[in-house]
matplotlib code that plots the C-alpha trace (Angstrom):
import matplotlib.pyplot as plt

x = [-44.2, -43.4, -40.8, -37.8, -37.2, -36.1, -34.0, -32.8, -35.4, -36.5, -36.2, -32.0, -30.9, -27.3, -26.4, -27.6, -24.9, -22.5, -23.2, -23.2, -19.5, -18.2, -19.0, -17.2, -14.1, -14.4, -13.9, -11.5, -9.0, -8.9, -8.1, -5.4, -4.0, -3.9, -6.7, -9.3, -13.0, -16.0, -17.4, -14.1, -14.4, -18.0, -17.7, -14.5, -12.5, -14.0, -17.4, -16.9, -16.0, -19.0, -21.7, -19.4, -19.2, -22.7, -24.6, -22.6, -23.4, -26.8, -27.3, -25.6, -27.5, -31.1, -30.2, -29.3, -32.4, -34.5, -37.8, -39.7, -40.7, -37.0, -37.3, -37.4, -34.2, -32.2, -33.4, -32.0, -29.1, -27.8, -28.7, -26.8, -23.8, -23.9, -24.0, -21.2, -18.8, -20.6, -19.1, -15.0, -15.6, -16.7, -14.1, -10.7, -9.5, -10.1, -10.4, -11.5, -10.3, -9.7, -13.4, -15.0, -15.5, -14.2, -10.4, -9.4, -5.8, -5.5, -7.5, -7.5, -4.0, -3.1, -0.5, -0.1, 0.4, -2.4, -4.9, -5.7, -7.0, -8.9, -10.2, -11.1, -13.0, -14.7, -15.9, -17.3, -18.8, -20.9, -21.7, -22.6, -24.9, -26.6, -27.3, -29.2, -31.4, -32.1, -32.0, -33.4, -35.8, -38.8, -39.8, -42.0, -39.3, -36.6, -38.2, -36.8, -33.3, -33.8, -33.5, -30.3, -29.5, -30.1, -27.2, -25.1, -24.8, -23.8, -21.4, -19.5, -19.1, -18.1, -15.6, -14.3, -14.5, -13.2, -9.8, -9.0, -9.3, -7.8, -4.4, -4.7, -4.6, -1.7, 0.3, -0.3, -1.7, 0.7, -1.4, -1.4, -5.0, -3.7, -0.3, -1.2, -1.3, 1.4, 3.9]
y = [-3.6, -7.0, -6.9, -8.9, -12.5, -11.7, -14.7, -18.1, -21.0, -22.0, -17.7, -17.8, -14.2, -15.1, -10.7, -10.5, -13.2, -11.7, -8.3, -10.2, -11.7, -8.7, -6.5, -9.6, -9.3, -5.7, -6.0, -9.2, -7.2, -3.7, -6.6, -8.3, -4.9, -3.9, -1.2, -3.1, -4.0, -1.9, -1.1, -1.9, 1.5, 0.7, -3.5, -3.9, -6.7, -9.5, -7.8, -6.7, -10.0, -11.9, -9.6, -10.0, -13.9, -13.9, -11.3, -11.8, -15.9, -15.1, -12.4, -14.8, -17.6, -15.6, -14.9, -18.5, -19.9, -17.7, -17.0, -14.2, -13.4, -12.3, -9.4, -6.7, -7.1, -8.2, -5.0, -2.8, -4.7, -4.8, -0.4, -0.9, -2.7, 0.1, 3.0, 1.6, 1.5, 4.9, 6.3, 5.4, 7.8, 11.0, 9.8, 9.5, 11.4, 9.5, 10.0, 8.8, 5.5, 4.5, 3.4, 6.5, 4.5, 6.2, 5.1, 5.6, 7.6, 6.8, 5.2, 3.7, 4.2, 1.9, 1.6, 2.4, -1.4, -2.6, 0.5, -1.4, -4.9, -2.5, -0.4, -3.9, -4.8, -1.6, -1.5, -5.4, -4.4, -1.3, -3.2, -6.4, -4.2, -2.2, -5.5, -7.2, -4.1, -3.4, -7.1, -9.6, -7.0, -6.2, -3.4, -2.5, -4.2, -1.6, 1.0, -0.9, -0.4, 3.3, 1.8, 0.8, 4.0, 6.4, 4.4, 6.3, 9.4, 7.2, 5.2, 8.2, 9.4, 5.7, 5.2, 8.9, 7.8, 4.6, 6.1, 8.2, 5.4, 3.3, 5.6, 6.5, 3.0, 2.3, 4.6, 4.2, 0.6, -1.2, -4.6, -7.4, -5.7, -2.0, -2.8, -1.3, 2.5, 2.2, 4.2]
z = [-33.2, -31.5, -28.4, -29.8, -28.4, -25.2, -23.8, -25.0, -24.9, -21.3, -20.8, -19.9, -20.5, -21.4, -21.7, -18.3, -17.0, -18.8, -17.5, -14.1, -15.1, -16.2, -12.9, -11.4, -13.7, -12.9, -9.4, -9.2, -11.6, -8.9, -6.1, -8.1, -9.1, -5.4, -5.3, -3.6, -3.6, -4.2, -0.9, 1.1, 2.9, 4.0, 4.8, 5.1, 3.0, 4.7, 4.0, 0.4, -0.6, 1.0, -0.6, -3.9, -3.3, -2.6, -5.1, -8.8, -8.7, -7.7, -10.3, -12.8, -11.4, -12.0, -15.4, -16.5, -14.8, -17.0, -14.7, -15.4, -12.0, -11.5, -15.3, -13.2, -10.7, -13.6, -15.1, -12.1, -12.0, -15.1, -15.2, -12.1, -14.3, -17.1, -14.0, -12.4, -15.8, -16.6, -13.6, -14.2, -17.4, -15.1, -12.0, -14.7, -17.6, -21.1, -24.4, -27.3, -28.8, -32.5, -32.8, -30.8, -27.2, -24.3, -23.3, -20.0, -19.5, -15.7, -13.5, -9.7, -9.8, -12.2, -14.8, -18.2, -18.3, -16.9, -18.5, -22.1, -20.3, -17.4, -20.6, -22.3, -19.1, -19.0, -22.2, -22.0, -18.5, -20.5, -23.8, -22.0, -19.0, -21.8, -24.5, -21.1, -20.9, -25.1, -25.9, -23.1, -20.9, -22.3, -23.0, -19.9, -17.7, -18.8, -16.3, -13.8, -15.0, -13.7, -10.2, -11.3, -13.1, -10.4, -8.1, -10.8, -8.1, -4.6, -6.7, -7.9, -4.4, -3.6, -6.0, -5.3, -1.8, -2.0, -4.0, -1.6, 1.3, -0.4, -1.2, 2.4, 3.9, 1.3, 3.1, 6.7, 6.7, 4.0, 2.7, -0.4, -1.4, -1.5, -3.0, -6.0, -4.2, -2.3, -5.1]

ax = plt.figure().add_subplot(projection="3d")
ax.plot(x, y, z, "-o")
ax.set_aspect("equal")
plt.show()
């Protein structure tokens, strides 16, 4: 059986900019809600936002431009994308929602307020990471995705890690991007 058509013409992979979008919506909604930036603990803010800045619009950038040459790190980033959304469902309590999908309860010390758009993001982050792998990689590209797949164990310990900075900091260093800890 035939791969499916893997991209839009000129080979644009519009799932994999997506995916790329929605790890950036990911972590621009923890900053604005005051928990900070993946990889804050580690670079600092200054040096979570460059590699943000830097590696979303190039991901994004890859994916519209459509080379091939490029299949296989779109393939571990986008197993990268579905491990990191993977990972808020073993870090926080959830259950199931009305259509069977995961629903996070709490989360990053956020409120019941802001929960349903985080779970909305959540759940566009994983849909959008796992249609770039089953819909624009071929099929003997998606191997690659494992590279992605196996970050699933370091970013458990970093988000773990990064919660527990983070609520630390709120309480001894007070600042806009940990506001949301500092209850």
């Amino acid at each position: 059986m035939a791969d499916p058509p893997t991209s839009l013409p000129g080979g644009r992979r519009p799932l994999c900019a997506a995916a790329a979008a929605t790890t950036a919506a990911h972590h621009v909604f923890e900053l604005a809600a005051g928990v900070g930036l993946v990889w804050q603990p580690q670079l600092g803010l200054v040096g979570a936002g460059l590699l943000w800045a830097v590696q979303l619009p190039v991901w994004a950038l890859t994916a519209v431009r459509g080379r091939q040459r490029w299949d296989r790190s779109l393939a571990a980033m986008s197993g990268t994308a579905l491990a990191g959304a993977a990972v808020h469902y073993t870090v926080w309590p959830w259950r199931r929602g009305p259509l069977g999908w995961p629903v996070l309860t709490a989360a990053e010390g956020l409120s019941a307020r802001q929960l349903p758009a985080y779970n909305a993001i959540l759940t566009a982050w994983a849909v959008t990471a796992a249609a770039s792998l089953l819909v624009e990689v071929k099929a003997p590209n998606r191997r690659w995705a494992a590279w992605g797949l196996v970050a699933f164990p370091l970013l458990r310990i970093s988000a773990r890690h990064h919660f527990r900075w983070a609520t630390e900091a709120a309480h001894t260093h007070p600042a806009w991007w940990n506001r949301g800890l500092q209850g």
